[in-house]
N, C-alpha and C positions, 0 to 999 in steps of 0.2 A: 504494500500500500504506500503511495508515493503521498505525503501529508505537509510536505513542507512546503508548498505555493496557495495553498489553500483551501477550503473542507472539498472534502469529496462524499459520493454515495455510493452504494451499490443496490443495484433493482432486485430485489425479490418478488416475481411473484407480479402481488396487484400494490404493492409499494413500495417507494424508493426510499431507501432510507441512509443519510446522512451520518456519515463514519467522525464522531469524535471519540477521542480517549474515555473510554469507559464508557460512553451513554451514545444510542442512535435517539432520531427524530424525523418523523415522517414528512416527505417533501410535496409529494402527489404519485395520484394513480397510475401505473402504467396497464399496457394489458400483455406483456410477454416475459418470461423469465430471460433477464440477458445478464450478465457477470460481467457489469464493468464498472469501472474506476470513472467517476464525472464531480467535477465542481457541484456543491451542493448550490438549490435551488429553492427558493421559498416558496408559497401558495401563492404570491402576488408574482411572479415570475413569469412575463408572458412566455420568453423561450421555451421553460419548463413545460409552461401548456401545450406547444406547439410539437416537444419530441414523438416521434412516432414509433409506434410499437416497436420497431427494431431498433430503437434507442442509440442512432449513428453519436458518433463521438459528438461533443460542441466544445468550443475554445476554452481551454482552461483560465482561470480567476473570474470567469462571467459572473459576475453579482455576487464574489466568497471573499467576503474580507481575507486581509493575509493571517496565517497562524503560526507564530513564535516557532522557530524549531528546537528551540529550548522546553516549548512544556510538554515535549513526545522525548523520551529515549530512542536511543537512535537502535535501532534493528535489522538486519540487514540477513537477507536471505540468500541464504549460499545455494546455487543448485552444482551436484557435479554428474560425470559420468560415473556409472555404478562400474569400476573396473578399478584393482588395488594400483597401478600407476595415476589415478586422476583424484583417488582418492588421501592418498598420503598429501600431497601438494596443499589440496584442500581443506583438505582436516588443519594441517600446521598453518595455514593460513588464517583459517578461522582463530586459532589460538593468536596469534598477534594483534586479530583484530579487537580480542576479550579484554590482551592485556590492555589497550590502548580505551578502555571504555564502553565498548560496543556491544551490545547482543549479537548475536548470529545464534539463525534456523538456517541448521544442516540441510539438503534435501537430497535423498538419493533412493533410489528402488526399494523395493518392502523388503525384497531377501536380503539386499545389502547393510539394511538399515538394521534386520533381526542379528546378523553378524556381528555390526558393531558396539550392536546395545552389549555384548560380553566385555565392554572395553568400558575402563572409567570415564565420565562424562566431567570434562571442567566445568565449574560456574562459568554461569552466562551463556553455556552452551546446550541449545534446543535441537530436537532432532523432529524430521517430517519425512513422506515420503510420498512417493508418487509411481505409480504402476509402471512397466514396463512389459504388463503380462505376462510376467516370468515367474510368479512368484514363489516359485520352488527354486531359482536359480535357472540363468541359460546355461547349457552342459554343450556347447557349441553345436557346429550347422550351418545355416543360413546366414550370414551377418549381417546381410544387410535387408532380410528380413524381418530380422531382430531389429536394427535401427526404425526400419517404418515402424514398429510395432510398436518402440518404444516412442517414436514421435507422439504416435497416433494417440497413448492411453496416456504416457506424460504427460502429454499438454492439457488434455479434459483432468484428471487429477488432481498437477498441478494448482489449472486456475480454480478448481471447486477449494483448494487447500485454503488459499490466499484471499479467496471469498469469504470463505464461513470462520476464517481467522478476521478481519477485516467486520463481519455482523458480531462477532465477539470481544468487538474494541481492540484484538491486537493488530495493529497495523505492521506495516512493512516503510522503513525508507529508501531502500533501493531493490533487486537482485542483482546480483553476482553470479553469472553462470561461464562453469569452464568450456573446455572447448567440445563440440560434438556434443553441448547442449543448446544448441541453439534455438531450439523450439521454444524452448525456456523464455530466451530472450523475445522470443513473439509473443509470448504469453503474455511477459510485461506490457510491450508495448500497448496493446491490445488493451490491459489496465490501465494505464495511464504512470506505471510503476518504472522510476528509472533502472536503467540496466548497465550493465560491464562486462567486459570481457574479463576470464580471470585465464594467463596465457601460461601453459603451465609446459609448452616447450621452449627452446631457445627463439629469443626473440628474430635472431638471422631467418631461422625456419617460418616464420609468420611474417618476416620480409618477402623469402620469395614465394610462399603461397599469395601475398598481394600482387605480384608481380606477375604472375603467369595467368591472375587473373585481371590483369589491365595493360596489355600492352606485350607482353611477353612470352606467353604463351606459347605461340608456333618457334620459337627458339628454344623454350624446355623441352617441348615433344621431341623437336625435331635429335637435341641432345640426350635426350633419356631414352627414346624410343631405337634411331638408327644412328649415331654416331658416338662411342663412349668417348673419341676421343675432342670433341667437341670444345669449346670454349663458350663456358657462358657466363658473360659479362651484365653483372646489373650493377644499377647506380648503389654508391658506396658500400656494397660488399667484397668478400676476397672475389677472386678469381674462382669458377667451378666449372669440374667435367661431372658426367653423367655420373658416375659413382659416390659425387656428392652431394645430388641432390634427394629428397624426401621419395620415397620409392612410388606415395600415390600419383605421384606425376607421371608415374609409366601406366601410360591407356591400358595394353599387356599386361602390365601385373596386377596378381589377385588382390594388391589394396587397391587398384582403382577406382572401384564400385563408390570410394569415398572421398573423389572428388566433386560430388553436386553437395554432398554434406557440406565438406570445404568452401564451396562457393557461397553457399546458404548461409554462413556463416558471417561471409563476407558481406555479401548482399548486406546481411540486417543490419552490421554495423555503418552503411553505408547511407542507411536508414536516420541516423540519430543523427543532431544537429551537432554534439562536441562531443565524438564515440570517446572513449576510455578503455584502453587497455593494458590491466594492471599485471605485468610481467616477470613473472617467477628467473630473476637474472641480477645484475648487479650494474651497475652505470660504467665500473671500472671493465668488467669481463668484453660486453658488446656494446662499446659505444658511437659508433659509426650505426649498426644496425638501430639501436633504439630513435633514432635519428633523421636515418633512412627515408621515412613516409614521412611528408608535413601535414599530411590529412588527418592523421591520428595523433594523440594523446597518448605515448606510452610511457606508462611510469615504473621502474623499475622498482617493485617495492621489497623486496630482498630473499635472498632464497630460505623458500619454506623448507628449511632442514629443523627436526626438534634444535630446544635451545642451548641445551648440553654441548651438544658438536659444534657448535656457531656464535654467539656471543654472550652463551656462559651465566646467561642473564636469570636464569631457571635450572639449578645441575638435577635437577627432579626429572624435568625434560628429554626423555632418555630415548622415547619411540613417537611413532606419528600418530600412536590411538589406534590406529585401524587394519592392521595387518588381518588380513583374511588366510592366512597360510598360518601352518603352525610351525613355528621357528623350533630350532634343535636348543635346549637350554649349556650342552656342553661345549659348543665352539669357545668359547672366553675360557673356558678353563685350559683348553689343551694350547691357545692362543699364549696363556701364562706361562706357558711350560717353552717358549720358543725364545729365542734368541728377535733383539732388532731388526725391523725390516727385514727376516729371513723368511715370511711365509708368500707365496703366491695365493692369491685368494681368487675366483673363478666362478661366477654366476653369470648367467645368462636372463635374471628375472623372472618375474610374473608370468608372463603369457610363453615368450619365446621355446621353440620344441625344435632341439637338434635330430638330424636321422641321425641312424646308430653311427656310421660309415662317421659323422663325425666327430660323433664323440668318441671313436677309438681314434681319432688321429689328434684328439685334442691329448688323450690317454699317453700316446707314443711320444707326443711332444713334452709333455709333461715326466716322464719316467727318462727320458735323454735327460736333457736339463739335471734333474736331481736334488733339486731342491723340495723343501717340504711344504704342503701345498694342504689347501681347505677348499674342495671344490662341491660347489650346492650343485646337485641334480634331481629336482623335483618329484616326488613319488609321483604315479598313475594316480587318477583319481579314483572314487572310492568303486565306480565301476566298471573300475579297467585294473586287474591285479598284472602286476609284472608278470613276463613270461618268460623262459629261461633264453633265449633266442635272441632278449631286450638285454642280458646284461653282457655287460663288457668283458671280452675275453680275460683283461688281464684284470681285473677288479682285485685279486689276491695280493698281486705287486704291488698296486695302487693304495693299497691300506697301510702296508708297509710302510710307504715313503710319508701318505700324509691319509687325511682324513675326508670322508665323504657325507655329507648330510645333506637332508629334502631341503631345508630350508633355515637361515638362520634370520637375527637380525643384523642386518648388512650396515646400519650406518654406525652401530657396537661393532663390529669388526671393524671395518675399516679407519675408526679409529683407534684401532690398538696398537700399539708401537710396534708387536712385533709382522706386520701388515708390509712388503714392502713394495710389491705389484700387486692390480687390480686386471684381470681379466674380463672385460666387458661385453656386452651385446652393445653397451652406450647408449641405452634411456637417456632421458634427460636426468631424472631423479639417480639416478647412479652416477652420472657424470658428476652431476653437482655433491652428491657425496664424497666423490673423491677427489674433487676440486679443494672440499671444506677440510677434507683429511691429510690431504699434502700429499697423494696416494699416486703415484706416475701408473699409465697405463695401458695396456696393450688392447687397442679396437676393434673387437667384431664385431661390427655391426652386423643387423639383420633386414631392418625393415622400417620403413616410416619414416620418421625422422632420425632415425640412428645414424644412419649414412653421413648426413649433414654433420652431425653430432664428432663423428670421427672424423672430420674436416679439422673442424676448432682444433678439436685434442693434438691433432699432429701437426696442423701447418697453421694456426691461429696461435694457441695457446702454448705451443711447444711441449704438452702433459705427456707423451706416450707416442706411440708408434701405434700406423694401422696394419693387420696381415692384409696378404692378396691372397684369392681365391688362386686355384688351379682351372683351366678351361670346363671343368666338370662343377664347377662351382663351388668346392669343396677344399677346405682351409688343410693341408696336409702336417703333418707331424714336423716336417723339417723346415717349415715357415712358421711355426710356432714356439719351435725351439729357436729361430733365429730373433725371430720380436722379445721373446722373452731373457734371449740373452744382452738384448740391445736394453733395456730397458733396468737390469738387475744387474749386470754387467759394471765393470768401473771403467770403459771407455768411456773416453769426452761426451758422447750423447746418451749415457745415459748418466750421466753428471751434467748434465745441461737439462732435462729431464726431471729430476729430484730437486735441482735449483727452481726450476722453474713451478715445479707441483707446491713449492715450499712458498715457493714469491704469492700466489693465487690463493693458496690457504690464510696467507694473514691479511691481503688482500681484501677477500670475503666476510672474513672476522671483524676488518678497519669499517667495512662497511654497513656490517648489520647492528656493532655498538652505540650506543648513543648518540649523536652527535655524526653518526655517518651518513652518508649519502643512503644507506639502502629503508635508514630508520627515519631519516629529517623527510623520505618521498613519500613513507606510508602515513606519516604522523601527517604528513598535510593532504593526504588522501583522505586523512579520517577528520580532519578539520575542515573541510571543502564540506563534507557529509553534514557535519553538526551546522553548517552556515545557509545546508540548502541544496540538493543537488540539482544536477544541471545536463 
């Protein structure tokens, strides 16, 4: 509920009734149920008289004196995607916004939302949700039948939430929705409810998804689709060939299906008179990219890593709330038992599924090298049991040297001393953990925006080295062993490497501390809100 320009109502029914703090007031009759957001109206109102059943929007402040945004708390409605990469970002987002004064309503699918409820909830922090039709959990299939689905029953949910919160006197001052909720953001609009983007990849990647959709486009295809060795040049980013860009840009590949999502996304910000998008990034890390678009507003408001890893400010702050996996409790202890910088550490996250073919070349690279090593490989889900065919030949070896588990907490490792490569798929949220750990690291990307991701890491930031596939598309044991030697190794690059994972770590620290650039962007994010959004 957007309160700060002046009262609003929402139609019930056969009347419209007038959203103040704690008390409604009937305005006039209508004769249709519609769910929307309108400056309130009085009995003497000709306008009022003249709306007609389908109750089209009219200009905001018509006949509504202005209302203090001081005598409403300020409340803001997070929406994310219900998937554990959109949801950490989120969640630790929401907690910055608590500590800064603010309510936030969580919103995310009914299964995701019965997940979390296992997890302590901070003050100040409300949970809601909204259908996705899943609500046993999607156990994959169709994705982008999923997404219609979820458009289709989010958005009625949704706005029925924001409605019957709104007849119950709690209002809303903005939404917040991440990315791939865009429906969301129509939802608002639709209320009359301000909106944001909350951008929970690197901001370069929401560079050139603007770019390919204004102007650039037949130069991405043309570089993703038939020429990898291509050059493609946009206004102030690096330099990139096809293997740097975001994979949905290949019409070809199976993320395709999600570039109208992409566009939609775009579309709606294109929608709003001064869009806002609030960028999970640092001013210091991509500042040429934050920069980039003059048509947007992006504010770098600091990376959502709990506060433990980051500026210390909460040592309580130890996880993101929301992990849907269930982590191995032993990794820190056998972590304790290791020497400095001597362990290799090796997930691939969330979603991402190696074939076998490479996990045993990841196995061979790993057992050359010879170092001791904590590699997460996901258990089956609960109905898919391992099959003897699924484990790795050498799995006996592999115990020996180091240790294997489904699933830890990765931003507790990675900050443990004895941590001293990061093997990656390079999420965003991994990168950024290992960016805030000092953690150098070896890039495999997979999909999405990884690709971009291992751009930064290697030839932006200097963090790590990427592998090259083999024409089979398949990373081999002896390019694994050679990244990892480059990287853990005491040649100059990879002392150039550790300098440089070391320079970004305190870096990110300078910035999210008081007084820093990542803390002075959100504090005025959240003082803009209390003044009135816009």
């Amino acid at each position: 509920m957007y309160s700060t320009k002046g009262y609003y109502f929402v139609v019930y029914g056969q009347a419209c009734l007038s959203v103040w703090p704690n008390r409604h007031r009937k305005c006039h009759a209508v004769s249709s149920l519609v769910h929307l957001f309108k400056p309130v109206h009085t009995q003497a109102c000709e306008q009022c008289r003249s709306i007609p059943s389908t109750a089209q929007p009219i200009p905001r402040n018509h006949c509504a004196p202005p209302l203090s945004i001081n005598m409403v708390h300020q409340h803001i409605l997070l929406v994310t995607f219900p998937n554990q990469s959109h949801i950490n970002p989120s969640l630790q987002f929401a907690k910055r916004l608590i500590q800064l004064g603010v309510r936030v309503t969580f919103a995310t699918s009914v299964f995701t939302h019965h997940r979390l409820t296992q997890f302590p909830t901070p003050d100040g922090l409300s949970f809601a949700t909204f259908s996705d039709s899943y609500e046993n959990g999607f156990n994959g299939g169709d994705v982008d039948h999923y997404m219609s689905k979820l458009r289709h029953h989010g958005s009625q949910t949704l706005s029925d939430f924001i409605v019957s919160s709104a007849k119950e006197g709690r209002t809303f001052t903005c939404l917040i929705c991440a990315i791939l909720a865009s429906w969301a953001a129509e939802v608002a609009r639709v209320l009359h409810l301000p909106t944001m983007l909350l951008w929970i990849q690197p901001d370069t990647v929401f560079d050139i998804y603007y770019y390919y959709f204004n102007g650039y486009g037949d130069l991405i295809r043309s570089s993703a689709t038939n020429d990898s060795s291509q050059i493609v040049e946009l206004p102030r980013l690096s330099l990139l060939v096809a293997r740097d860009l975001p994979t949905v840009l290949d019409a070809s590949n199976k993320h395709g299906f999600l570039i109208p999502w992409l566009q939609e996304q775009f579309a709606g910000l294109e929608k709003e008179s001064n869009p806002k998008i609030l960028a999970n990034t640092f001013d210091a890390l991509e500042p040429e990219a934050l920069r980039a678009i003059g048509r947007f507003n992006l504010i770098a408001i600091r990376l959502v890593i709990p506060s433990a890893f980051l500026d210390g400010k909460d040592p309580l702050d130890t996880s993101y709330g929301g992990d849907l996996l269930q982590g191995s409790k032993d990794s820190i202890e056998w972590l304790n038992s290791k020497p400095e910088s001597s362990i290799i550490y090796i997930s691939f996250g969330s979603i991402s599924v190696l074939s076998k073919q490479q996990l045993e070349e990841i196995a061979r690279g790993l057992l050359s090298i010879g170092h001791p090593f904590l590699w997460v490989i996901r258990a089956k889900g609960n109905r898919e049991e391992e099959k003897e065919e699924d484990i790795l030949s050498c799995r006996k070896e592999l115990e020996h040297k180091g240790t294997i588990v489904p699933w830890c907490s990765q931003v507790e490792v990675l900050s443990h001393p004895s941590v001293g490569c990061f093997v990656s798929h390079c999420g965003w949220n991994s990168t950024l953990e290992s960016l805030v750990s000092g953690v150098p690291m070896v890039a495999f990307p997979q999909w999405l925006d990884q690709q971009t991701n291992a751009k930064l890491i290697e030839d932006v930031w200097r963090t790590g080295v990427r592998v090259t596939a083999n024409k089979d598309g398949i990373v081999d044991g002896h390019e694994i062993k050679r990244c990892l030697e480059l990287v853990i190794g005491s040649a100059e690059r990879g002392d150039e490497m550790r300098r440089n994972a070391k320079k970004w770590k305190e870096l990110a620290r300078e910035a999210a501390k008081e007084g820093g650039s990542s803390y002075n962007n959100l504090k005025a994010f959240v003082d803009e809100i209390r003044d009135g959004c816009s």
